[in-house]
C-alpha positions as CSV (number, residue, x, y, z in Angstrom):
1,X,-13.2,40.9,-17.5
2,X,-14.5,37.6,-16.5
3,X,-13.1,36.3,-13.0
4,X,-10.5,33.1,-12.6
5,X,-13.7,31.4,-10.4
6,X,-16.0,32.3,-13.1
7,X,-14.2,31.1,-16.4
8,X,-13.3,28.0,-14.4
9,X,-17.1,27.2,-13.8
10,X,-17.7,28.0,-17.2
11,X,-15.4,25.5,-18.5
12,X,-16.6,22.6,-16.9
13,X,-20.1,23.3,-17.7
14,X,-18.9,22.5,-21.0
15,X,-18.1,19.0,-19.4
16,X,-20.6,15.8,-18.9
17,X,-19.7,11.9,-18.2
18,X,-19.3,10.3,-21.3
19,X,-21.4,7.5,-22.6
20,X,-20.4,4.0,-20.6
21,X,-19.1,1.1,-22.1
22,X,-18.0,-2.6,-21.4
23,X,-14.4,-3.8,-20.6
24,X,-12.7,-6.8,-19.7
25,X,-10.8,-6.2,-16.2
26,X,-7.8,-6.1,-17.6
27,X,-8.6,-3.2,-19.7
28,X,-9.8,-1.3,-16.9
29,X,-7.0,0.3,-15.4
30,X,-7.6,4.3,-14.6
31,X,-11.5,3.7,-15.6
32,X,-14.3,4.8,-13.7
33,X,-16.9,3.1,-12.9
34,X,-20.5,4.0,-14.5
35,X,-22.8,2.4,-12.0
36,X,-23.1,0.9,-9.0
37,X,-22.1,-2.8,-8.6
38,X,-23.8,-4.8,-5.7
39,X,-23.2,-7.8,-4.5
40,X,-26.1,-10.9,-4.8
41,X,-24.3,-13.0,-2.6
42,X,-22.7,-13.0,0.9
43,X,-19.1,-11.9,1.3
44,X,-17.1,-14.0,1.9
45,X,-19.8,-16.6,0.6
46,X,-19.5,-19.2,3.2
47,X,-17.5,-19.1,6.7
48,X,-14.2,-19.8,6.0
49,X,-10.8,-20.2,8.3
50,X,-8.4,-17.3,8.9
51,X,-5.6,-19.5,10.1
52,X,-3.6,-22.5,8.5
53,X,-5.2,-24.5,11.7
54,X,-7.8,-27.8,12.9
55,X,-11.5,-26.6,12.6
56,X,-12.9,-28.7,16.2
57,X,-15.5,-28.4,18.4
58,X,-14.7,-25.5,21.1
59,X,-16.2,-28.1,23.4
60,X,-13.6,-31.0,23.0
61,X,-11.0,-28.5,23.4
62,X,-12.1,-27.1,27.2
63,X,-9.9,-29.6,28.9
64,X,-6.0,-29.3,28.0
65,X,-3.8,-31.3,26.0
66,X,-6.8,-33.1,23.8
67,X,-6.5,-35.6,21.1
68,X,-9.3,-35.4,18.8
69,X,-9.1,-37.7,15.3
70,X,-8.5,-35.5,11.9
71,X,-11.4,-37.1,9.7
72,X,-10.6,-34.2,6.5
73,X,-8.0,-32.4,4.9
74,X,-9.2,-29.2,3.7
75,X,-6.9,-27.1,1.4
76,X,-8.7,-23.3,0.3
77,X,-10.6,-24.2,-3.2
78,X,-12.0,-27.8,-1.9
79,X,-15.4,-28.3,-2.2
80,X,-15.4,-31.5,0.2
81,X,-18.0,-31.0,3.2
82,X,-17.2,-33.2,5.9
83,X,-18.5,-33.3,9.5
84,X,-16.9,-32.5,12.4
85,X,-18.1,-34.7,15.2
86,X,-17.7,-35.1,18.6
87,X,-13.6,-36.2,19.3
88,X,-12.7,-35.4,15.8
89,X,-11.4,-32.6,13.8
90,X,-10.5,-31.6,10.1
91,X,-6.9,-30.0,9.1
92,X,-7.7,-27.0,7.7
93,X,-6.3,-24.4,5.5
94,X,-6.2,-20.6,5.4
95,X,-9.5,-19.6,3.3
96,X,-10.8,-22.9,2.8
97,X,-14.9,-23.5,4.2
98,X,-15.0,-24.3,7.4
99,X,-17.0,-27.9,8.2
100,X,-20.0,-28.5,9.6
101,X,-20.0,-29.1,13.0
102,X,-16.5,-27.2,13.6
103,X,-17.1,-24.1,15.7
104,X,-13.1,-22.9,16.5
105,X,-10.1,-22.6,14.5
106,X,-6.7,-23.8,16.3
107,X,-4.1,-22.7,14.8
108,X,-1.4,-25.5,13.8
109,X,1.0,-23.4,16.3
110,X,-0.8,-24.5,19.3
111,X,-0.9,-28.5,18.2
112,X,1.3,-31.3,17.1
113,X,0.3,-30.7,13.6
114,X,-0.7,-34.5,13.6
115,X,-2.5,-35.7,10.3
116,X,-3.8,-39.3,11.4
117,X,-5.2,-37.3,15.2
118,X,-3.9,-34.0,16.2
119,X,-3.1,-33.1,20.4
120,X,-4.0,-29.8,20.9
121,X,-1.3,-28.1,23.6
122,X,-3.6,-24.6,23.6
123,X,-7.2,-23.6,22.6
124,X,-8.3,-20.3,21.4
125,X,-11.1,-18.8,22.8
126,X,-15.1,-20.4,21.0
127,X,-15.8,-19.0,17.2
128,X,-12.0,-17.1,16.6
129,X,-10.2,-17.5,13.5
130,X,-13.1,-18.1,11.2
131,X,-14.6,-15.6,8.7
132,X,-18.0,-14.8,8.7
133,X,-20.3,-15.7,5.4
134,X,-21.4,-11.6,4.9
135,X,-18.9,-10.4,7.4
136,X,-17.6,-7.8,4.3
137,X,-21.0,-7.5,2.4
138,X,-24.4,-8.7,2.3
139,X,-26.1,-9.1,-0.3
140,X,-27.5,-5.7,-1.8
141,X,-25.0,-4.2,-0.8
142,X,-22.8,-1.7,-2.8
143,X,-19.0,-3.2,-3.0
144,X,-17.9,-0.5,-5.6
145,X,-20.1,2.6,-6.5
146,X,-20.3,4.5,-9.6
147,X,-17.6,6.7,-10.0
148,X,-15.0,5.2,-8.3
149,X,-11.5,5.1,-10.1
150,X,-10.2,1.9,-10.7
151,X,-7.2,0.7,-9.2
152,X,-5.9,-2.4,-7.9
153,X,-8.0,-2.1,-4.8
154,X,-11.3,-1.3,-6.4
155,X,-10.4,-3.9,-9.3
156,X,-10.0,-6.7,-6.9
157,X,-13.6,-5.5,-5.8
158,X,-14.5,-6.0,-8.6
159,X,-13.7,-9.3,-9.6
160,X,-14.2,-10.6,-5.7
161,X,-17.7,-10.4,-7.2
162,X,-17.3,-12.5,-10.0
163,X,-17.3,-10.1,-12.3
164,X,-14.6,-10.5,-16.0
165,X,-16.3,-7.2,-17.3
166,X,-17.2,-3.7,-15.4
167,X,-19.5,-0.7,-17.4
168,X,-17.0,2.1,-17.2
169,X,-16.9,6.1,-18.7
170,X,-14.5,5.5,-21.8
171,X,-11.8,8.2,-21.7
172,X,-11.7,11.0,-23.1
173,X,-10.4,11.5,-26.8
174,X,-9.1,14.7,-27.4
175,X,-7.6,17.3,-30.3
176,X,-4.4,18.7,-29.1
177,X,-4.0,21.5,-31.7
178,X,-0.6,23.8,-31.6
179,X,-0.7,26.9,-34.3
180,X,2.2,29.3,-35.7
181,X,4.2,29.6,-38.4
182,X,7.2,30.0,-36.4
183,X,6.7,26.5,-34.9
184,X,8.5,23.6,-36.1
185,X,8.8,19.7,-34.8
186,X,11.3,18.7,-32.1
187,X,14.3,17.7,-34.1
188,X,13.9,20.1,-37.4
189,X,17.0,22.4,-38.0
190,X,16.3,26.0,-36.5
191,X,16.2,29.0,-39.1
192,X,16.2,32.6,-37.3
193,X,12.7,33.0,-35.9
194,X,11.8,29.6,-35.6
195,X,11.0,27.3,-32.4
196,X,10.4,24.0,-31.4
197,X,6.8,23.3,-31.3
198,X,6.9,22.5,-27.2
199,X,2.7,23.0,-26.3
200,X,1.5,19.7,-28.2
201,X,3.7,17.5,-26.4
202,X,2.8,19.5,-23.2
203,X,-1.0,19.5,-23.6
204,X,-0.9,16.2,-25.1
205,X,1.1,14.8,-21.7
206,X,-0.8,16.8,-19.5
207,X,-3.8,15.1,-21.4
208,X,-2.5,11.6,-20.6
209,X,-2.1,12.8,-17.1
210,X,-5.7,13.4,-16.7
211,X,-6.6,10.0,-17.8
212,X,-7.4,11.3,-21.6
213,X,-6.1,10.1,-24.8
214,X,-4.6,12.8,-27.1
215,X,-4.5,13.0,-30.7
216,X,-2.2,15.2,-31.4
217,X,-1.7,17.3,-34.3
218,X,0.3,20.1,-35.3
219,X,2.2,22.0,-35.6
220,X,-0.7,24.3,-38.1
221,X,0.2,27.2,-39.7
222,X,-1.1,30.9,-39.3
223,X,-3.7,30.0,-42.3
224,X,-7.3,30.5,-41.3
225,X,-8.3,28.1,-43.6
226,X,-5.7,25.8,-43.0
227,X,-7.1,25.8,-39.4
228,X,-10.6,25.6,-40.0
229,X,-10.3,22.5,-42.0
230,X,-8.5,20.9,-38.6
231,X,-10.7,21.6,-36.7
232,X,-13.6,20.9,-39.0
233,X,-12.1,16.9,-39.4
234,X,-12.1,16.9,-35.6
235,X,-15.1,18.3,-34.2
236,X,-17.2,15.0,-34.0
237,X,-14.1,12.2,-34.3
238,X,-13.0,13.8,-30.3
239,X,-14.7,14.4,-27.4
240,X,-12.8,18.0,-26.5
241,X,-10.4,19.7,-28.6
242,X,-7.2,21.9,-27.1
243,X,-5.7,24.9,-28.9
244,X,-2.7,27.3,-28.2
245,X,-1.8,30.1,-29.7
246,X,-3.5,32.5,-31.7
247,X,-6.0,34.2,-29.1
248,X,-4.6,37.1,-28.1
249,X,-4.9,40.9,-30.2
250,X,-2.2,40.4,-32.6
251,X,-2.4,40.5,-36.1
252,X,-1.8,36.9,-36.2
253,X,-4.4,35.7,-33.9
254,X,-5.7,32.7,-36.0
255,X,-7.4,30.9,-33.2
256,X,-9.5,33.8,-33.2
257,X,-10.0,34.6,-36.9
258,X,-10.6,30.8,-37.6
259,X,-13.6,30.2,-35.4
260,X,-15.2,34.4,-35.2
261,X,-18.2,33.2,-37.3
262,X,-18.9,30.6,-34.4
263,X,-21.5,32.0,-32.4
264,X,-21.2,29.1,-29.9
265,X,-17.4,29.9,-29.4
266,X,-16.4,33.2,-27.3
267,X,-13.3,34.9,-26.9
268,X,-12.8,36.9,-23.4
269,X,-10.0,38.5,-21.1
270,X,-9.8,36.3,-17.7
271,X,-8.5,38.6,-14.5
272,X,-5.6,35.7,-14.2
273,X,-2.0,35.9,-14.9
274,X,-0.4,34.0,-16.7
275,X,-3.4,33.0,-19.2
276,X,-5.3,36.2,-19.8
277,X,-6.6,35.9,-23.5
278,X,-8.9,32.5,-23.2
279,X,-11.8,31.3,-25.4
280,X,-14.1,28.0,-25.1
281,X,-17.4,26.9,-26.3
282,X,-18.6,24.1,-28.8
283,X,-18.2,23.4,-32.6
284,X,-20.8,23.0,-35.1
285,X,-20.6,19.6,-34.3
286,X,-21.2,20.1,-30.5
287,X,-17.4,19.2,-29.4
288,X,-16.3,21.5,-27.0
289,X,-13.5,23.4,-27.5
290,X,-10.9,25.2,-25.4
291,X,-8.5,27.5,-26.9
292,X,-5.5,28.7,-24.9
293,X,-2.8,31.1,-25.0
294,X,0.5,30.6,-27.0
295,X,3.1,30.9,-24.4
296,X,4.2,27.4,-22.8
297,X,3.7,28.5,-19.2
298,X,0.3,30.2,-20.3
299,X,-0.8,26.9,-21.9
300,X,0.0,25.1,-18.5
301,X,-1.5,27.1,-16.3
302,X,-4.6,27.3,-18.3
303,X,-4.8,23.4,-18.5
304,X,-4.9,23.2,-14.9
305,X,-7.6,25.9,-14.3
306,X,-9.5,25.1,-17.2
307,X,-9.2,22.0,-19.3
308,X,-8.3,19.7,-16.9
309,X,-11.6,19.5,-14.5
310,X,-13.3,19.3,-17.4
311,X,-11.5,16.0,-18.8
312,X,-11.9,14.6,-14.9
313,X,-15.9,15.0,-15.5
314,X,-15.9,13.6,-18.9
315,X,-14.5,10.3,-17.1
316,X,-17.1,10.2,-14.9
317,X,-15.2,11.4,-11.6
318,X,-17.3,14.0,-9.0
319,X,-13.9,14.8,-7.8
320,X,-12.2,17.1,-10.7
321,X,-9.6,19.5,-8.3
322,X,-6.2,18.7,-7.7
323,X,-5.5,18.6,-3.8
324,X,-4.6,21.9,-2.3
325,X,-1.9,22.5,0.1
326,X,-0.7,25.7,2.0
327,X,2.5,26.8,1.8
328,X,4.8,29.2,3.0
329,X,6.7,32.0,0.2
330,X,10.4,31.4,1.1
331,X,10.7,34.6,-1.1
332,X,8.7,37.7,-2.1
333,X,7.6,38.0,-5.4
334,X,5.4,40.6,-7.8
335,X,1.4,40.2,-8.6
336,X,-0.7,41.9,-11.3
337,X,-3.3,44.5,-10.2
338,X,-6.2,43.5,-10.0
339,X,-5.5,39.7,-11.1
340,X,-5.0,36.4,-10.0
341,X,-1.9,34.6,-10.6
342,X,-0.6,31.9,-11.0
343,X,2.9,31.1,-10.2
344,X,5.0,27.8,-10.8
345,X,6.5,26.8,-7.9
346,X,8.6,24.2,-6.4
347,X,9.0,23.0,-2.7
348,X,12.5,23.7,-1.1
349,X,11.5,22.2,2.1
350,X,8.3,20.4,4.4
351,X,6.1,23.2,3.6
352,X,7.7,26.1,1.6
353,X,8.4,26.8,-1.7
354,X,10.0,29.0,-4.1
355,X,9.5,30.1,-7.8
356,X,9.8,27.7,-10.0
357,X,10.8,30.1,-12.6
358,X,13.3,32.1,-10.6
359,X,14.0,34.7,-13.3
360,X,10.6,36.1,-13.4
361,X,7.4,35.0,-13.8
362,X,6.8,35.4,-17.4
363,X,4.4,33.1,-19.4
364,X,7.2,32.6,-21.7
365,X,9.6,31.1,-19.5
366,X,9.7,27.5,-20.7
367,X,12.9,26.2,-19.7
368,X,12.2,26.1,-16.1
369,X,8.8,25.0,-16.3
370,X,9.7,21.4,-15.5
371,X,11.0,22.0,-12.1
372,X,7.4,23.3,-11.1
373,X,5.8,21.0,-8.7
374,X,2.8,23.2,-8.3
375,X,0.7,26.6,-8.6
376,X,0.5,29.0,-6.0
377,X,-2.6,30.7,-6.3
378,X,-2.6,34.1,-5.6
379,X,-5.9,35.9,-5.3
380,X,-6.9,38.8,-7.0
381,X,-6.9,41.3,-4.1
382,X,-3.4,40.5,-3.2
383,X,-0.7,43.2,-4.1
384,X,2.2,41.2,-3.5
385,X,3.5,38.0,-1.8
386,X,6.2,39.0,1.1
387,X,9.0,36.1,2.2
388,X,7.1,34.2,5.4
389,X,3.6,34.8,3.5
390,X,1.3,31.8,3.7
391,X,-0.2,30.7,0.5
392,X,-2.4,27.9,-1.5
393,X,-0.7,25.5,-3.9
394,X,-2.3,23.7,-6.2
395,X,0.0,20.2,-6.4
396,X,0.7,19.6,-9.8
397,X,3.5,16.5,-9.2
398,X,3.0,13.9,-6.6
């Protein structure tokens, strides 16, 4: 039985970047970026004021209340380039470059805020209030490496460089297959026997969630060649394909039937619970493929652990773990011999938490599922978790 740690490594070595492609800024929202971006210029580009203000000579300014003459008006975006001389000064706006000759930003607070000649009341001490030309980068220097997410800080990076377009990892497109003949759409009347199909809209969200785009489909019927044809039409159109249900021992199990000629798919028992019966590998085609168990909080847990790192990589991030946070059990609960588990929980305080599926921890146990704001991860060796015990969550929900 292959380890949790073990099945984990071996589904993100199914995993690389994905090939880079251009987009315009605005299209590049919850990218990451393929290389690194330098800068061939100073930043800022030219020294530039830091205070609505009179740029002046720190020199005419030494002996208190002066009256210099404003020779310019400088709003930010002018490209005017006036001299500040001896007695004189320029009005002078926040970002906007600072003359020649000016060595000191006043601030308008400490003047008359004259416009024909200004009396300054207060000086600042020589060189404040003015940005330095390179003060944030010089140029060479890398403003926003490769594999950096892009959000509105990195985007205004970005463009600060005068960039409109940025190389980025495309995301991830990816098969989100449900199978069983019991399953039906949301919506469709129930006959005895019969259930909504709930695992495509939950791998296909938890897709979006991890910056992928899901092509859902499903629900497919326990027909092996029914099945095969799927996933025949996507292997090649999607960069990873998702399945769940049909991997277990049953008589049933047409994950399993469907793809047992494959020899670069395997099917294995993972020491984990919930998500025991998991298989992965690559297609004919070379996509890989990931097939989970049927049962809802199977299927989640198995994202997590398994798919999810693996979509993070194909985006291009080095970073593919959710953050981990220790916790205290505000209640005991049971653990498999020998296995690790995995137990929805969710936080009833600063730092301690409770099952998320209170009545058990069964994979089948849908309904509660959504109040789960993480995974505690209980190792292997651990026979049970007592009330007070400290444990590791994996956050699942901000």
């Amino acid at each position: 039985m292959r380890s949790l740690t073990e099945h984990r490594a071996a589904a993100l070595a199914l995993a690389s970047p994905l090939p880079a492609v251009e987009v315009l800024l605005d299209d590049a929202d919850g990218l990451v970026v393929a290389d690194d971006l330098r800068t061939d210029e100073p930043l800022p580009r030219w020294d530039n004021s830091a205070m609505d203000g009179y740029g002046v000579r720190h020199a005419d300014v030494v002996e208190l209340p002066a009256t210099l003459r404003v020779v310019a008006d400088l709003p930010a975006g002018t490209a005017d380039e006036p001299v500040v001389g001896p007695g004189t000064a320029a009005r002078i706006m926040t970002g906007a470059p600072v003359p020649a000759g000016a060595d000191t930003i006043v601030p308008v607070e400490l003047t008359d805020a004259g416009t024909a000649t200004v009396r300054v009341r207060e000086a600042p001490a020589a060189g404040v209030h003015i940005r330095r030309a390179g003060e944030d980068a010089v140029p060479g220097d890398v403003v926003v490496a490769a594999g950096t997410l892009l959000g509105p800080a990195a985007i205004a990076a970005v463009a600060s460089l005068g960039r409109a377009t940025v190389r980025v990892h495309r995301r991830p497109r990816v098969g989100v297959v449900s199978t069983g003949d019991e399953l039906v759409a949301p919506g469709t009347p129930l006959r005895r026997g019969q259930l909504p199909d709930s695992n495509s809209w939950l791998l296909a969200s938890a897709v979006r969630d991890a910056g992928g785009t899901p092509v859902r489909i499903g629900p497919v019927p326990d027909d092996v060649d029914a099945l095969r044809s799927v996933l025949a039409d996507l292997d090649g159109s999607v960069d990873a394909i998702i399945t769940s249900g049909g991997v277990s021992v049953g008589a049933y199990d047409v994950v399993k039937a469907a793809l047992a000629d494959e020899p670069g798919v395997e099917f294995l028992p993972v020491a984990v619970q919930p998500g025991k019966p998991q298989g992965l590998g690559r297609l004919p085609g070379g996509t890989p493929i990931y097939t989970l168990p049927g049962n809802p909080v199977s299927s989640f847990a198995s994202f997590e652990m398994f798919v999810r790192p693996a979509l993070l990589r194909m985006r291009g991030l080095a970073e593919v773990e959710r953050p981990t946070v220790q916790a205290v059990a505000d209640e005991g609960w049971t653990t498999p011999p020998g296995r690790a588990q995995l137990m929805p929980v969710r936080w009833v305080g600063p730092d301690r938490v409770v099952r998320a599926t209170a009545r058990g921890s069964g994979s089948h146990l849908v309904a509660r599922l959504a109040l789960a704001e993480g995974l505690a991860v209980i190792p292997a060796e651990i026979d049970a978790v007592v009330a007070g015990d400290r444990v590791t969550v994996l956050k699942v929900s901000p």
